[in-house]
Structure formats: C-alpha cells, structure tokens
C-alpha positions in Angstrom: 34.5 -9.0 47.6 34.9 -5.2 48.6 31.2 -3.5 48.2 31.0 -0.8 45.7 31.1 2.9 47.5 30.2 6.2 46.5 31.1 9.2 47.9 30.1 13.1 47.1 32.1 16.0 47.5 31.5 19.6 46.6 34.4 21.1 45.3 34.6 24.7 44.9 34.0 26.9 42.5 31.0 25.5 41.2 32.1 21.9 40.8 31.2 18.0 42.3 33.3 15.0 42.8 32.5 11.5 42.6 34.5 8.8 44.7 34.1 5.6 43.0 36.0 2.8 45.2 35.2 -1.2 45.6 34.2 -3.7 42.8 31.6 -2.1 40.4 30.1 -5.0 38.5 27.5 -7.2 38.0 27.1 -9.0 41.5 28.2 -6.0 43.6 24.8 -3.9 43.4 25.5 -1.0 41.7 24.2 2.3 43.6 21.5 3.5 41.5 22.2 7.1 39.4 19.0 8.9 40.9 21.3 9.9 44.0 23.8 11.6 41.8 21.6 13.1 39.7 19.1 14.7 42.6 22.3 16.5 43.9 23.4 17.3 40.4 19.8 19.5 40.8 20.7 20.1 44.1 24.2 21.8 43.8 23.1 25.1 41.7 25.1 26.4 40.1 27.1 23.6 39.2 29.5 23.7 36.7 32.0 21.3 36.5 32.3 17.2 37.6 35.3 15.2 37.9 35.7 11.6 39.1 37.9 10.0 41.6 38.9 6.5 40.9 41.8 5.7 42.8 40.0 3.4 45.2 38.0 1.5 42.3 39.1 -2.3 41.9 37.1 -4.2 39.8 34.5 -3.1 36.9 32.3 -4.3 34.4 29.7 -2.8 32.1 27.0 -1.7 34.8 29.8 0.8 35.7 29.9 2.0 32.0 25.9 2.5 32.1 26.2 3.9 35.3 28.5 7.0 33.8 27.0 7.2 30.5 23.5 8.1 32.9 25.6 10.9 35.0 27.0 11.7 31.6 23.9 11.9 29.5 22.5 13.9 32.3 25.1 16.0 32.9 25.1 17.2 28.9 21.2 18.2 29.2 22.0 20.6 32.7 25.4 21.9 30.8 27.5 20.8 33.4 31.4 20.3 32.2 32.5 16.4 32.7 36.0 15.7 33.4 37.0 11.9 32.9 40.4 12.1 33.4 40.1 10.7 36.7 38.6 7.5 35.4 40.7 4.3 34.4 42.2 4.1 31.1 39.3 1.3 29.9 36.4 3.5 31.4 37.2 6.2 29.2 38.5 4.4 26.1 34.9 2.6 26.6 32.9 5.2 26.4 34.9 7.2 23.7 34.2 4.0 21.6 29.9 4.2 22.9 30.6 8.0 21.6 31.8 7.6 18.7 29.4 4.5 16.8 26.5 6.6 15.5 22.9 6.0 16.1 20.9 3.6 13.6 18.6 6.1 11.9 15.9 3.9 12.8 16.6 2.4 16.1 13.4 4.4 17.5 11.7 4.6 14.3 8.6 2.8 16.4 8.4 5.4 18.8 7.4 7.9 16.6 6.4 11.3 17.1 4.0 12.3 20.7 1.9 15.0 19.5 -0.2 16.0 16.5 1.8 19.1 15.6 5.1 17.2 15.9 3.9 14.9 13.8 3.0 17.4 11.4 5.8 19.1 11.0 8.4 15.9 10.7 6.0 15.0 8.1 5.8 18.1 6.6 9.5 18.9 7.0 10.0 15.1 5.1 7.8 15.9 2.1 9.7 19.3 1.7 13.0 16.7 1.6 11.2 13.9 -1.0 10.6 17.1 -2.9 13.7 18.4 -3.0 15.3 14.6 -3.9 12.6 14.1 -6.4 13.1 17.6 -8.2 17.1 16.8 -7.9 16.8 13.3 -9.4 14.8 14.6 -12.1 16.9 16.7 -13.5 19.9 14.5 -13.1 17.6 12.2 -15.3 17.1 14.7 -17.9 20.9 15.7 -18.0 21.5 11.7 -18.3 18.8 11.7 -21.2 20.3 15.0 -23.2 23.6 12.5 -22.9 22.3 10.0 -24.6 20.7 12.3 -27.4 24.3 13.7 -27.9 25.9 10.2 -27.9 28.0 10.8 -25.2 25.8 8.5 -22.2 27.4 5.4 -21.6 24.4 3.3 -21.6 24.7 -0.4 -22.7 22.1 -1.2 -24.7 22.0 -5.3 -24.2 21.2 -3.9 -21.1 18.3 -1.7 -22.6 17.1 -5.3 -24.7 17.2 -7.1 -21.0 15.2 -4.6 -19.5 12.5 -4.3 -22.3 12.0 -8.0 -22.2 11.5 -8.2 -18.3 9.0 -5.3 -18.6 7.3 -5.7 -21.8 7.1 -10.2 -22.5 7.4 -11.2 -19.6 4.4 -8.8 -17.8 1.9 -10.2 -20.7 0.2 -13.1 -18.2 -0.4 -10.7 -15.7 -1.6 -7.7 -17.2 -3.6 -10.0 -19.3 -5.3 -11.8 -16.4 -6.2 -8.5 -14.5 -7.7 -6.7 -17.7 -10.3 -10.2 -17.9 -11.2 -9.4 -14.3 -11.4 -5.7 -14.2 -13.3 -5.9 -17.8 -16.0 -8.4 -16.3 -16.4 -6.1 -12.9 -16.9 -2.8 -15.1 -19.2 -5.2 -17.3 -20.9 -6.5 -14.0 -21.2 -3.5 -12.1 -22.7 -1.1 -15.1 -25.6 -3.7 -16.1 -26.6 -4.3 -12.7 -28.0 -0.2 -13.1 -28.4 -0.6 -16.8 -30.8 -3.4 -16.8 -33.4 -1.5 -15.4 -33.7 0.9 -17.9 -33.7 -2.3 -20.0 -30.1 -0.6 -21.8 -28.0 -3.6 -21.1 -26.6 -2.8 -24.9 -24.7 -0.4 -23.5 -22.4 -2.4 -21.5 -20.5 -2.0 -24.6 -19.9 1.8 -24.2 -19.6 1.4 -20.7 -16.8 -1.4 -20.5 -15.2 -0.1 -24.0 -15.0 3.9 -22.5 -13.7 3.2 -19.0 -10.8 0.6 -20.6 -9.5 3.2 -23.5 -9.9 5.8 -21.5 -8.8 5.2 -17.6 -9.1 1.6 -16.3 -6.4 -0.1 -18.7 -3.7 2.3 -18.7 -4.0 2.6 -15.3 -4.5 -0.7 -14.3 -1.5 -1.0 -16.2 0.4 1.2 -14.4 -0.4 0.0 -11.1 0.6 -3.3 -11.6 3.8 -2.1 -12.9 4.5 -0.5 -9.9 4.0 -3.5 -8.0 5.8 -5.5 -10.2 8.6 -3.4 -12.4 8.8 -0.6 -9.6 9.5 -2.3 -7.0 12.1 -4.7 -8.5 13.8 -1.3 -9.4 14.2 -0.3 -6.1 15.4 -3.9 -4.6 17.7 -4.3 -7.5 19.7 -0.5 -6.7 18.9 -0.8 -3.1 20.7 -4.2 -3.1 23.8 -2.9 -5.4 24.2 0.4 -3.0 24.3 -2.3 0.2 27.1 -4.1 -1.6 28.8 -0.7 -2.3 28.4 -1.3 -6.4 26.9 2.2 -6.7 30.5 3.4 -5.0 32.2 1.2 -7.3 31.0 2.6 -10.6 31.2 6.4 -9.4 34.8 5.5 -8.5 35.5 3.7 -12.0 34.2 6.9 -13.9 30.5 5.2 -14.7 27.4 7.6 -13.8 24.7 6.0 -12.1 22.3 7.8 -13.7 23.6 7.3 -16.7 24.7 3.1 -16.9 21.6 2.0 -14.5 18.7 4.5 -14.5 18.6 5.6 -17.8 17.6 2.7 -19.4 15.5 1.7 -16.5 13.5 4.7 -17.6 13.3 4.2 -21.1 12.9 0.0 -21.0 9.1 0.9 -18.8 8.8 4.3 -20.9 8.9 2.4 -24.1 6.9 -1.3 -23.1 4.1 0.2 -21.1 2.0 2.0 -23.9 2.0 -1.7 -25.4 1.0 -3.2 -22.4 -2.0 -0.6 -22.3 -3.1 -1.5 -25.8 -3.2 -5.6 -24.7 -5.2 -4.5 -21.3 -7.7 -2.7 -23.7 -8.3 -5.6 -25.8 -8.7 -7.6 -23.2 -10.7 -6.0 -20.6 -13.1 -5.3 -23.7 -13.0 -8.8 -24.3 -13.5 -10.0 -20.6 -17.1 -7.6 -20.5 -18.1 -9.4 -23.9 -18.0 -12.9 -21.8 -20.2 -11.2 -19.1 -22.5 -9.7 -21.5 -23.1 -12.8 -23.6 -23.0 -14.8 -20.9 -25.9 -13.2 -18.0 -27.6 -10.6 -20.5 -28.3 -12.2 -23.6 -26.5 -9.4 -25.8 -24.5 -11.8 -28.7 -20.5 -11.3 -29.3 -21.3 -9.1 -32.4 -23.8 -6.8 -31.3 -20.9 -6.2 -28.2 -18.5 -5.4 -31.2 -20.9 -3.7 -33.4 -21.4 -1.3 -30.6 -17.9 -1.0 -29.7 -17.1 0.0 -33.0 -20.1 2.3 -33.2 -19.1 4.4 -29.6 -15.2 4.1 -29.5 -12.9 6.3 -31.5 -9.5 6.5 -32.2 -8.8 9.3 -29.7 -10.3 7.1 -27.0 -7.3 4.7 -27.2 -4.7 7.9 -27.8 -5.9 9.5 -24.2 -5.4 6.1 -22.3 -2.1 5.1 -24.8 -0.5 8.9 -23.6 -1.6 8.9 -19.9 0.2 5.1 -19.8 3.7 6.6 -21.3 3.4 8.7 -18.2 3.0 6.6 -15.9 5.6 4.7 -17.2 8.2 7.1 -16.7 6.7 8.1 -13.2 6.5 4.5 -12.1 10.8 3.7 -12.7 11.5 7.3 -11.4 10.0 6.1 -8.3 11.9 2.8 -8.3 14.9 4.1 -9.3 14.8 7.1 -7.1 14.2 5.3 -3.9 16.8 2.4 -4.7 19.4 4.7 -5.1 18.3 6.5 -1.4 18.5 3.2 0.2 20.7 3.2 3.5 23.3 0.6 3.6 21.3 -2.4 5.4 19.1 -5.0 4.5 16.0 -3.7 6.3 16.4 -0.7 4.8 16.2 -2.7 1.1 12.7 -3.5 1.8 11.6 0.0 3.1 13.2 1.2 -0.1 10.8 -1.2 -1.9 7.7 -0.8 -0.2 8.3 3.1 -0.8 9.1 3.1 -4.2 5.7 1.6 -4.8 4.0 3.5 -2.7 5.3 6.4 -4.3 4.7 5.1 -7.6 1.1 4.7 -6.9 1.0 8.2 -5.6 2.8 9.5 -8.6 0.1 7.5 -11.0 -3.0 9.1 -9.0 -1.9 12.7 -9.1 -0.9 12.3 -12.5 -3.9 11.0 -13.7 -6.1 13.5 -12.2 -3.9 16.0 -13.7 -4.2 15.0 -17.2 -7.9 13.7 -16.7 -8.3 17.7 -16.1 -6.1 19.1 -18.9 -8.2 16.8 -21.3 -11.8 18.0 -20.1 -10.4 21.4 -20.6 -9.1 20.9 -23.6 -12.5 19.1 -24.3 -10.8 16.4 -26.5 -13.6 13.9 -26.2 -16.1 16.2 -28.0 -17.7 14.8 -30.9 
C-alpha cells in the first residue's frame, strides 16, 4: 500500500499547487485539511489553486471530503479553484455533491445565535406569511366571485361531503366540551357569587359568557384542531403526491376545485355548531347549579330567559362565521405551502392550527372591540 502524499507548491502569479500522489482512502490516513488551509492564509495574495493528480492511485470518499474542505474554504477567501487536474470521478463527484440542493431544513435545529438575528429571520418570515396570506386571500375571493358568476368549477357532492365531515360528524365533540366548559364558567362564577349570597346569577353568568364569547369560540378552536388541521394534511398530502401539479396541468384551479368549498363547507356548519355549544354549555351550568347550590332547573331558565336576548346569540352566531372562514384559510393555506416531504406534512399541520388559533384570537379581539364601540349590548 503506497502512503498518501502531499506536496505544496507556489506557483506564480498569485497561485498554489496541490500534489496529491499514493492511495487516498479509508485505511491510508488521510493528511488532515488544516495544513492546506493555514498556507492558503499564508500565501497572500493568493489567487488561484490547481491540483496535480498524476501520482494519485487509489481513492475513496475521505478524498472527496478532503477537497470539498479546500474547496468550501477556498470559496469564502475568493480564491479561483481549478479541478481540471483532478481524475475524471473526483470531479464528476463533486459536480454531482454541487448540484443536489440543500434540505431547507437540514439545520433547522440549529437555529439562529443571537437575539437580533433571531429577530429579524422572524421578522423577515412574518413579512413573507403576510405577503402569502394577503395573496391567498384574494385568490380566494377571485375563486368565490367565480362561483357567484357560475363559472367555478366546484363539485358540489364534494361541498355535501365536506358539510357532513364538518357539521354531523363534529356534534359529539363540540357537544362534550360545551358540558365541561358550561360547568367550569358555572363553577368558577359561584365560587365568588356565593358570598354575596347571588348564586341566582350563575344563570347570567354561564348564559352571557356562552352567547357571547365561550361557545363560538370554543367552537372555533376545536375546529381548528379538528377541521383545520385535517385541511392542511389532506392538501399537504395531495401536493407530496404531485396531485396539486396534476390538476393545474389538467386545467382545474386549486383554488377553485379544492379550497373553495373547503371554505364554504366550515363557513356554512360552524354558526350551527355555535348555536348547539350554546345550548349546551347553558345546560351543563344548570347541572352545577342544581346540583351544589340549591338553585332548581326552572329558576336557571327563568333567569336565562329574563337576562339573555336575542342579540346575545347574534354576536356569538357572527363572530363563529368568522372564525369559520379564518380557521379553513389557515388549513388550506398552509396545505397548499407544504414542501414535497412527509415531515414537512406534519409541520404543515401543526402550523395550520397554530395559525388558526392565532387567527381566532386576533379576530375576536377585534370584533369584541367594534361591538363595545358600537355599544350593541346596551339595553
């Protein structure tokens, strides 16, 4: 076995050569690329480096790390690399290393290494969500003026399918979070209510914060978790398999065949869905009432009647239609972003509720602000 050997030359003007001769692989012990690089630091100004390879027998990938070091390097000094003296594999080798881009996320866990860094990749991707979010909207508007024309081609047995998956089907679970969340607003208002001795008013307590916030929100959330995010899995999972390609290329929008009626399937079931959480979070404070404080089923109702009004239920009923469309913007939005791998399937759908929840929040305060302005509650 010949020993691998390196050899340095300064070639003028302004230029290095690297004799490379022996058996460069694994059980030879490569030189390390420190050497090289010193007198890379060493030979100022250098401009140029060329490899001589004549003497070189035997090679494996070490010797391709090995060069891609002196290389790498080499491109951060803005020194010139020549490779044609290198064998024919060496160079189609690293041309092929050159040419495979990076994983977007192959150092996603590294992250950023200083506060303002991290500031402004954050801040520079918010300015891009933005941007995507504001696009996406208004290709769903254009998709929505389509359909009002008649000239979207949206199938509605698709629409039917997607109004029973959101609507039906999200009864048991809506229904068994109102209960809870009803009995905790229940709970949590009498424990300060009963010493006043006002425990009548868990009622007005339970009733307001259902209509008003707590069930159309609720609603919402869970909708997100649920509907949301089985948006985004279902369009991230068709852009993977290249269906998103396939309808573009066969004349279907996106927008149009898959978001659309996305949109209005969660746009048109969640108000409902806000009206059964309403009924039964009031319902699941009636079993805490009647059952720790002594207050009977009707004087609950009675005073439900007496303190609700109709414009109660519209608030909560109005703020849940926006959240509905919010919530499968989201899902759709970030299904159709996702990269073409299955991690990135599940980023899409942890982000697309994320988002969702985001969008729900904001929302909410907005319109909880425009309605005391407006002061629609006033009797």
């Amino acid at each position: 076995m010949t020993p691998p050997t390196l050899e340095i030359f300064s070639a003028p003007p302004e230029s290095i050569t690297l004799r490379l001769a022996g058996e460069w692989w694994l059980e030879s012990g490569i030189p390390p690329a420190d050497e090289i690089i010193s007198r890379l630091k060493a030979e100022a100004p250098c401009r140029a480096l060329r490899f001589d390879c004549d003497g070189l027998t035997r090679w494996d990938s070490l010797l391709l790390t090995f060069l891609t070091q002196i290389i790498a390097y080499c491109g951060v000094l803005g020194i010139a690399v020549d490779g044609s003296g290198l064998p024919a594999g060496v160079r189609g080798m690293l041309a092929l290393a050159r040419a495979v881009p990076e994983r977007q996320d192959a150092h996603r866990a590294s992250g950023p290494h200083g506060f303002l860094e991290a500031l402004g990749q954050y801040s520079v991707r918010a300015l891009e969500d933005f941007n995507q979010l504001a696009e996406f909207v208004g290709a769903t508007c254009v998709a929505f003026g389509r359909l009002l024309t008649g000239r979207a081609r949206m199938r509605f047995c698709d629409l039917w399918q997607l109004i029973q998956d959101c609507g039906p089907n999200a009864l048991p679970i809506i229904g068994l979070i109102a209960i809870l969340v009803g009995m905790i607003l229940a709970f949590v208002g009498a424990v300060q209510l009963k010493l006043f001795g006002a425990q009548i008013f868990i009622a007005d307590l339970v009733g307001l914060g259902m209509a008003r916030e707590m069930g159309a929100m609720m609603t919402a959330i869970l909708m997100a978790g649920r509907t949301g995010a089985a948006f985004a899995a279902e369009l991230g999972s068709m852009t993977v398999n290249d269906e998103i390609d396939a309808l573009k290329t066969t004349g279907f929008s996106p927008m149009e065949f898959l978001v659309l009626p996305r949109v209005i399937a969660l746009f048109a079931t969640i108000p409902f869905l806000c009206i059964y959480a309403d009924i039964l979070g009031i319902l699941g404070g009636s079993l805490v009432a009647a059952g720790l404080f002594d207050i009977s089923f009707a004087e609950y109702l009675i005073q439900i009647k007496n303190r609700l009004r109709l414009v109660d239920f519209e608030v909560g009923i109005g703020k849940s239609a926006v959240f509905g469309i919010l919530v499968a913007v989201a899902g759709c939005m970030r299904g159709l972003q996702c990269q073409r791998n299955a991690t990135a399937v599940g980023l899409a759908t942890t982000s697309a509720v994320v988002t969702g929840i985001v969008f729900i929040v904001i929302s909410d305060a907005v319109m909880t602000l425009i309605v005391t302005a407006l002061n629609v509650f006033k009797r």
